[in-house]
TORKEDO-787869 format. One record per residue (C-alpha): residue number from 0; residue in three letters; chain; x, y, z. Coordinates in steps of 0.5 Angstrom, whole numbers. Example, Ala and Ser with C-alpha at 12.3 -4.5 7.8 and 13.67 -1.06 7.14 Angstrom:
TORKEDO-787869
[0 'ALA' 'A' [25 -9 16]],
[1 'SER' 'A' [27 -2 14]],
END
This chain:
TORKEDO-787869
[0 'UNK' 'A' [193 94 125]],
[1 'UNK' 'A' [189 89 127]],
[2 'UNK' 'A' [185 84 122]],
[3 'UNK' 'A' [178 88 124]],
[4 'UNK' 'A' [181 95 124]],
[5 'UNK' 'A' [184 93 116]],
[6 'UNK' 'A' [178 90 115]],
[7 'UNK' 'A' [173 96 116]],
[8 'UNK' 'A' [179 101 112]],
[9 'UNK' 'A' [178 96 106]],
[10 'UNK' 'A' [170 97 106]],
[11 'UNK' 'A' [170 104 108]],
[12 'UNK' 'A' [175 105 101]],
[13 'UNK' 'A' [171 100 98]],
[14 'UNK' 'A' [164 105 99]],
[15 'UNK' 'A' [168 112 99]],
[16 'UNK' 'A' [171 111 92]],
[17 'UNK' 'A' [166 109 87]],
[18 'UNK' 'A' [161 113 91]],
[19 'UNK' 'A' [165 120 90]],
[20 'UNK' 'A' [167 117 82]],
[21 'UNK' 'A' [159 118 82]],
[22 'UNK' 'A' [157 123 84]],
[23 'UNK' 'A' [163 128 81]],
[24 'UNK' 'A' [160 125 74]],
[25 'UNK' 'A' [154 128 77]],
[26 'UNK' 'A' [150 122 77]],
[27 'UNK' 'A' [144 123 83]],
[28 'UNK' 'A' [145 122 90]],
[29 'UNK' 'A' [140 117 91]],
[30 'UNK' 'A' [143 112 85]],
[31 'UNK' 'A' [150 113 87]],
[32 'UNK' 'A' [149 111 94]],
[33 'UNK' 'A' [146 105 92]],
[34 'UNK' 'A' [151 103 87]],
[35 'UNK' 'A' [156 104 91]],
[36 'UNK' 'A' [153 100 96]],
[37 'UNK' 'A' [152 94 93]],
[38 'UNK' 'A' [160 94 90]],
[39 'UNK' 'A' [164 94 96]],
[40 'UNK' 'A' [158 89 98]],
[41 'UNK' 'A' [159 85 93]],
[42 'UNK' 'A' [168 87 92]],
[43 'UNK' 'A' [169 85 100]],
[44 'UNK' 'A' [166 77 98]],
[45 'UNK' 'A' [169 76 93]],
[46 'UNK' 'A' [176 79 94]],
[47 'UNK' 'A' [177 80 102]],
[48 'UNK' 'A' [174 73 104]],
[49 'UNK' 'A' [181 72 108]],
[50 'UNK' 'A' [181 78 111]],
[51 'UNK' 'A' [174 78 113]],
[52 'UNK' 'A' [175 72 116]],
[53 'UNK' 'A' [181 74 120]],
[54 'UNK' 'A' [177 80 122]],
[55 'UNK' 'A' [171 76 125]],
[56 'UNK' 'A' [176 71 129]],
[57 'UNK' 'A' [179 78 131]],
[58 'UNK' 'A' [172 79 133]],
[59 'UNK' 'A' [170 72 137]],
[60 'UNK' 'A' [175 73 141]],
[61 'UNK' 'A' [175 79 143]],
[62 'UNK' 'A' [167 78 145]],
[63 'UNK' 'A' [170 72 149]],
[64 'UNK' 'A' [175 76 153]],
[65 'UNK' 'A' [181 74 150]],
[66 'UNK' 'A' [187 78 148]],
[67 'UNK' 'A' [189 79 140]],
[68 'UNK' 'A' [195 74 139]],
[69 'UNK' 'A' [202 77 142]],
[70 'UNK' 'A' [198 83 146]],
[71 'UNK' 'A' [201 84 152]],
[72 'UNK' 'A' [198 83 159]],
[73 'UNK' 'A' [192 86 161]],
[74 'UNK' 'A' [191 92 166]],
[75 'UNK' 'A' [186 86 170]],
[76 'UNK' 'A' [192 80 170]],
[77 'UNK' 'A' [198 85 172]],
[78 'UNK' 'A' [193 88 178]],
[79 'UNK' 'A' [191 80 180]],
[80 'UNK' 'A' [199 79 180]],
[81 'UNK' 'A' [200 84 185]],
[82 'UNK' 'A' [194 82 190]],
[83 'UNK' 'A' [197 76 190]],
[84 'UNK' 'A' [204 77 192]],
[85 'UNK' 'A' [202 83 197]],
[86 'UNK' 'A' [202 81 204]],
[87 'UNK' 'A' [197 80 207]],
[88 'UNK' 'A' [193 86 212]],
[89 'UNK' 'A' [194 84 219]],
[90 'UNK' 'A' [190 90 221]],
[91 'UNK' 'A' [196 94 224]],
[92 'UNK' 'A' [198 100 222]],
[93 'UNK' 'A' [205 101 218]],
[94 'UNK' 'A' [211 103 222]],
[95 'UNK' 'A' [212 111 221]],
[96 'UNK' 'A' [205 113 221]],
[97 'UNK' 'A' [203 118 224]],
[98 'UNK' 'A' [197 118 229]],
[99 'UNK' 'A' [190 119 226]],
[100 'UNK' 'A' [186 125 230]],
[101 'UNK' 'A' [180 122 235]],
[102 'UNK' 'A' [175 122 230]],
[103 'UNK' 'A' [178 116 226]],
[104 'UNK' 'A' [178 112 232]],
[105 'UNK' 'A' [174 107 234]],
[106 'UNK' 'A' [169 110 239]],
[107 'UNK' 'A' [171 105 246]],
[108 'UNK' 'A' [178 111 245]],
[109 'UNK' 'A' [175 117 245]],
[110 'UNK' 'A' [175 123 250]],
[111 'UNK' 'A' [167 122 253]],
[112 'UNK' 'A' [163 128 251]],
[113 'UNK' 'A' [158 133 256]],
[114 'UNK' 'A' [150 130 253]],
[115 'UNK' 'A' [148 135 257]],
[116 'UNK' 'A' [148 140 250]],
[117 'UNK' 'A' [152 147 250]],
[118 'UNK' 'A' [153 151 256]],
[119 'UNK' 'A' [152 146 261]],
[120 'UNK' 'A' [159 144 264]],
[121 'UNK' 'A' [161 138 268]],
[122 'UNK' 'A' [166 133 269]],
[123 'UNK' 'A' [166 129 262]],
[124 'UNK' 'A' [170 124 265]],
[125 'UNK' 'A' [165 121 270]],
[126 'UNK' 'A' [159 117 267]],
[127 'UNK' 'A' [152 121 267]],
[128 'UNK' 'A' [144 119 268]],
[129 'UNK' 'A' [139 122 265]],
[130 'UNK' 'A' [134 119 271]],
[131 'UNK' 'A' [138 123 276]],
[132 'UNK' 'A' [140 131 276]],
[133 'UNK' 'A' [147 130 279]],
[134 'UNK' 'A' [149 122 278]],
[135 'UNK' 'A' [156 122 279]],
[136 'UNK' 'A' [160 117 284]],
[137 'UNK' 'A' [163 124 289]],
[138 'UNK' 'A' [156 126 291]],
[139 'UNK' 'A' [151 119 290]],
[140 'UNK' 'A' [146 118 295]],
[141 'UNK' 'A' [147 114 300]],
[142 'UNK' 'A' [141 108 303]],
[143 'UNK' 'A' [140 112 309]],
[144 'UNK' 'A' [139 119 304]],
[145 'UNK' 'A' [144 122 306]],
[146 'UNK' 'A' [150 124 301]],
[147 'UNK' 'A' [157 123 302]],
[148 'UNK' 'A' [158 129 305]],
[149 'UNK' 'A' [153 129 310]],
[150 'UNK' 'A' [153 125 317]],
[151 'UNK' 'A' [149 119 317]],
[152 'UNK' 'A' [142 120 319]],
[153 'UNK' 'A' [140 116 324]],
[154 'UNK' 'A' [134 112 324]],
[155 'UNK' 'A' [129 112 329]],
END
């Protein structure tokens, strides 16, 4: 048990014993409350000074941080051990992954998706311009006004 732990046990013991011894001698709460106090006080100075001083040295250095003399390792240092052994990450997936759906991938990879809104159907591989109400590349307008599949119009 730890110095801290054993030094608290003793003092409650040292409050609890005289305090009930009282109060089955039917003496008032409100005195032996008071009596008690004062003697586990006055027993854990003079009697417990070593323990006492164990138990704030036990204290200090778990204020500091440090561990209690022959702890085992702390959760912290066995993961920082383990982050410093690791390979370090080079962005490629492990080999037998399974394929992540589009939604995971990265923006530049995914099937274009219609603008147009539901129920409006057309050709979502090809590019779309809002300016224009039919801009894809089969049906572009030629300099002269004419499409693709009209003649060319003759100037006059």
């Amino acid at each position: 048990m730890a110095p801290s732990m054993r030094y608290l046990v003793v003092r409650a013991l040292l409050f609890l014993v005289p305090f009930a011894v009282l109060m089955i001698a039917q003496v008032p709460w409100l005195l032996s409350l008071l009596v008690s106090i004062a003697f586990a006080f006055a027993a854990s100075i003079v009697f417990f000074g070593k323990l006492r001083q164990e138990a704030a040295a036990d204290l200090q250095r778990m204020r500091e941080g440090r561990k209690r003399d022959g702890a085992g390792p702390d959760d912290g240092d066995i993961e920082d051990a383990a982050l410093d052994t690791a390979e370090p990450f080079d962005g490629r997936e492990p080999a037998g992954t399974v394929d992540a759906p589009d939604a995971a991938l990265p923006a530049d990879t995914r099937e274009p998706v219609a603008a147009d809104g539901p129920g409006v159907a057309h050709d979502a591989s090809q590019p779309v311009d809002a300016h224009e109400p039919d801009a894809r590349p089969d049906r572009a307008e030629r300099s002269d006004g004419s499409t693709p599949d009209e003649p060319h119009a003759s100037r006059p």
